[in-house]
C-alpha positions as CSV (number, residue, x, y, z in Angstrom):
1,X,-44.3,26.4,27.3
2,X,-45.4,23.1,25.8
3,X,-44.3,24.1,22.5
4,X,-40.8,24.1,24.4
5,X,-40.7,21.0,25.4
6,X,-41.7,19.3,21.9
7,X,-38.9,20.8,20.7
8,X,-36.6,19.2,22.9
9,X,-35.3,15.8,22.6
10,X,-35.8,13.7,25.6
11,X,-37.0,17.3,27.1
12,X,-33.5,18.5,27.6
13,X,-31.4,19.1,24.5
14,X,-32.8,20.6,20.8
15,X,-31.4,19.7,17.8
16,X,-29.1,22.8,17.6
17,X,-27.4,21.3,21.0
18,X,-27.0,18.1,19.7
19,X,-24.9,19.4,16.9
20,X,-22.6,21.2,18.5
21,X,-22.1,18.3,21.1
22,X,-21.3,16.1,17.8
23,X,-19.3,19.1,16.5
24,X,-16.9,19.4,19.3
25,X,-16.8,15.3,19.7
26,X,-15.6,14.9,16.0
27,X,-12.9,18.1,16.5
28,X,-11.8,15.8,19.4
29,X,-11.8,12.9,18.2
30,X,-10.2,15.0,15.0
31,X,-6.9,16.7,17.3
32,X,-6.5,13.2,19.0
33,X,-5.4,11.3,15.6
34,X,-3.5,14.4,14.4
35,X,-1.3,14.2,17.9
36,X,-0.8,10.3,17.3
37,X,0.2,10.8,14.2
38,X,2.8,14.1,14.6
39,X,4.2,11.5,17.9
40,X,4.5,8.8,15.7
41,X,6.6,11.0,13.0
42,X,8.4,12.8,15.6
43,X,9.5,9.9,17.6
44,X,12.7,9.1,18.5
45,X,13.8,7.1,15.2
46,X,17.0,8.6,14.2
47,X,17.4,10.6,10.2
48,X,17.8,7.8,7.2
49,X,18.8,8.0,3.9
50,X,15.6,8.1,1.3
51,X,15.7,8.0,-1.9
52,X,12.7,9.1,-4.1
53,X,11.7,9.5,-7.9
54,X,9.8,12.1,-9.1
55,X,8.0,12.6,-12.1
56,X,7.3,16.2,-13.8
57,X,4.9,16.1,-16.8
58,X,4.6,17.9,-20.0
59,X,8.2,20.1,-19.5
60,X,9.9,22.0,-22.8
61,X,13.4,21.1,-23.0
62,X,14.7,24.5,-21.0
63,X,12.8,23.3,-18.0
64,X,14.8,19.9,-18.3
65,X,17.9,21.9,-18.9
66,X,17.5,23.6,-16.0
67,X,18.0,20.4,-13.4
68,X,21.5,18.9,-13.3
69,X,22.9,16.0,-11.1
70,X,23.5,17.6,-7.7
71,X,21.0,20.1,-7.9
72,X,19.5,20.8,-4.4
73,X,15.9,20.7,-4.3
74,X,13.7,22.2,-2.2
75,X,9.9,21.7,-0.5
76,X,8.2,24.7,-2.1
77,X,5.9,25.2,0.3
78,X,8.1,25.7,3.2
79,X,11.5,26.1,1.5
80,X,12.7,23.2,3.4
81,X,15.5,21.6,1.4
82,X,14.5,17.9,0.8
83,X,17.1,16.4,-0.9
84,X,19.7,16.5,-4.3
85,X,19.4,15.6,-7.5
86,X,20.8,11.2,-8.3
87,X,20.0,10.5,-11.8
88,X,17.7,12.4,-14.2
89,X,16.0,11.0,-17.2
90,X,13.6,12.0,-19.9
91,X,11.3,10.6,-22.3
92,X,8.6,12.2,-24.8
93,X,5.4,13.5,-23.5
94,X,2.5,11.2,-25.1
95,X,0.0,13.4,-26.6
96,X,-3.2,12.3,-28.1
97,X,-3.2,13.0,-31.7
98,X,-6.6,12.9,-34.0
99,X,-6.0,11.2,-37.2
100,X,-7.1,11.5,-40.6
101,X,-9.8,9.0,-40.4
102,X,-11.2,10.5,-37.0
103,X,-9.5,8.0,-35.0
104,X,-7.0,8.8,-31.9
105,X,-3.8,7.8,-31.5
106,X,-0.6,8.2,-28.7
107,X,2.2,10.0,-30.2
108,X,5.2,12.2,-28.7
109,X,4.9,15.2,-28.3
110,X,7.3,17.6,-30.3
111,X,7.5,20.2,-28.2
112,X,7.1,18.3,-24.7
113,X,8.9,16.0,-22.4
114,X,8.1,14.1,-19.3
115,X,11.1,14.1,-16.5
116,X,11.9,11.8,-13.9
117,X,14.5,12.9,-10.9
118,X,16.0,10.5,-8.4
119,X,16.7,12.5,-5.5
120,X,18.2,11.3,-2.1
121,X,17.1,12.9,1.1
122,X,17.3,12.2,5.0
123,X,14.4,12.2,7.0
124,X,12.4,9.4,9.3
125,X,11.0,6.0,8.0
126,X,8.4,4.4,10.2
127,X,5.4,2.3,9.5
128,X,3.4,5.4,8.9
129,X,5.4,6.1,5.5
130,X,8.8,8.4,4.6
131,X,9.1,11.7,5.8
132,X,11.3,14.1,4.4
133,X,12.9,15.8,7.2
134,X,10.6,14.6,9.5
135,X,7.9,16.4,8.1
136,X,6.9,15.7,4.5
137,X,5.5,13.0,3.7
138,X,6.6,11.3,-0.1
139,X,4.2,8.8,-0.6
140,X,4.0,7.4,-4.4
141,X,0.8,8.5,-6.0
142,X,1.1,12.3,-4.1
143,X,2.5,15.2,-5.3
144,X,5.2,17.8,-4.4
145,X,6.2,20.9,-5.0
146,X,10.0,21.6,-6.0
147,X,12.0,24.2,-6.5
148,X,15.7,24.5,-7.4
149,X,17.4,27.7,-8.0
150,X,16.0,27.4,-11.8
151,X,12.8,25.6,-12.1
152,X,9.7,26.0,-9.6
153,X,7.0,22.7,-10.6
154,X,4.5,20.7,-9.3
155,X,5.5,16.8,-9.5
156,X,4.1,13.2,-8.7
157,X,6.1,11.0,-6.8
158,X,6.6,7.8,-8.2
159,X,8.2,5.7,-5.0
160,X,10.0,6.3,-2.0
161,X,12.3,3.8,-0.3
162,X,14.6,3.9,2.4
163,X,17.9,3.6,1.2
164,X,20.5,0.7,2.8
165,X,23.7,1.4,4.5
166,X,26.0,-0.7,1.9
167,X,23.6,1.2,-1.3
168,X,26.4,4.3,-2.7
């Protein structure tokens, strides 16, 4: 029975209870944020205009092919549609390249192009960032899967602005 009680902290809890009290305060603590941030994004601001870029790496020129002005694109994780195609543009994939003298340098790629898509959407803009149907957030720096109905990638967004009334 003593070795009981020098188990215990403060001779009611042991370790193991501890943890779970800290477990179930963090998960708390954890759903708490989540909610604030879910009412914050659903909140009563009405749909804007966004406008986005996105940048898809190392594409052959079929993939590039396959995205024209107008294009609709969609989330590919949910299928949501997110927006259509602006402007495209595309510029050759840097590839290091080993010289001679054992020496690297930057040179395009022949085979490979990088792609950048404007694409408009509608969705919320708060302080919290631009969310793409009042979902998805398009943060620069993130990634985003999208799909039209000829390419499926994976690309980084580059910025995300809400657009003006008087821009189009």
């Amino acid at each position: 029975m003593d070795r009981m009680k020098k188990s215990k902290l403060f001779g009611l809890f042991n370790i193991l209870d501890v943890a779970i009290i800290l477990f179930v305060i963090a998960a708390l603590a954890g759903m708490a944020a989540k909610t604030n941030l879910l009412s914050a994004v659903k909140s009563d601001v009405k749909d804007s205009a966004i406008e986005f870029k996105v940048k898809i790496y190392k594409i052959r020129d079929f993939s590039y092919n396959a995205v024209n002005i107008g294009d609709v694109i969609y989330d590919s994780e949910t299928g949501v549609e997110i927006g259509t195609v602006a402007d495209k543009k595309i510029e050759p994939n840097m590839t290091l390249i080993e010289n001679l003298n054992g020496t690297f340098s930057q040179q395009p790629s022949p085979e490979y192009y990088d792609m950048t898509l404007t694409v408009e959407g509608k969705g919320k803009c708060n302080e919290n960032g631009n969310f793409l149907n009042g979902f998805r957030l398009v943060a620069p720096g993130g990634t985003l899967g999208i799909n039209t109905q000829r390419l499926q990638t994976t690309s980084t967004v580059i910025s995300s602005a809400k657009m003006d009334k008087g821009s189009k």
